[in-house]
C-alpha positions as CSV (number, residue, x, y, z in Angstrom):
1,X,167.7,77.9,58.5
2,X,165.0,75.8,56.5
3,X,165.9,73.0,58.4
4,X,165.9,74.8,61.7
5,X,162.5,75.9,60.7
6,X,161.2,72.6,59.7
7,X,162.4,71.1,63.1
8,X,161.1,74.1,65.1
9,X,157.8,73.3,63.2
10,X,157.6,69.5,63.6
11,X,158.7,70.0,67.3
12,X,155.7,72.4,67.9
13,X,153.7,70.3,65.8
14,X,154.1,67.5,68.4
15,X,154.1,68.9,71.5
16,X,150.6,70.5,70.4
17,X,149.2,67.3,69.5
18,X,150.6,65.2,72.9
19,X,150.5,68.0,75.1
20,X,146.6,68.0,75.3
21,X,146.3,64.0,75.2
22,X,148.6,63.3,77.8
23,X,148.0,65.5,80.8
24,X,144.4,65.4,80.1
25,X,143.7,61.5,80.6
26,X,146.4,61.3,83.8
27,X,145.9,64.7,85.1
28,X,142.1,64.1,85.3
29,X,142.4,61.4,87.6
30,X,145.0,62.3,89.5
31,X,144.7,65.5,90.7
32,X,141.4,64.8,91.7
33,X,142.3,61.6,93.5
34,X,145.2,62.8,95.2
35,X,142.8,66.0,97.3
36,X,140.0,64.0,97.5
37,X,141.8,60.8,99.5
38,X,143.8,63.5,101.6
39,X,140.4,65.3,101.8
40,X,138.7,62.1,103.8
41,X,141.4,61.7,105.5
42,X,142.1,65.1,107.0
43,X,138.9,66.8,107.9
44,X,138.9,63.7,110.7
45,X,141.5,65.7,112.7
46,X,141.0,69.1,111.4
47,X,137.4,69.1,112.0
48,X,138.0,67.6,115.5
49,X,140.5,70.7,116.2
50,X,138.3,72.9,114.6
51,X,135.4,72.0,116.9
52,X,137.5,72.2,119.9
C-alpha cells in the first residue's frame, strides 16, 4: 500500500508539474494559429455568400 501510495504520489507529482508546461507553450500557438489561418481563409467565401 506504501508503495502504491508513493507511486500514486510521484505520478500526480508529475503530471502536475508537465501538465501546465507542456500544453501551455504548444497549445498557445497552436490553437490560435490553427482559427486564425482558417479564419483568412474562409470569410473570402463566406462573406461573399453572406453578401449575396
Amino acid at each position: 500500500m506504501t508503495t502504491l501510495a508513493a507511486v500514486a504520489a510521484a505520478a500526480l507529482i508529475a503530471v502536475v508539474a508537465i501538465a501546465p508546461m507542456t500544453p501551455v507553450t504548444p497549445v498557445t500557438p497552436v490553437t490560435p494559429v490553427t482559427p486564425v489561418a482558417a479564419g483568412r481563409r474562409m470569410p473570402s467565401p463566406w462573406a461573399t455568400g453572406r453578401l449575396r
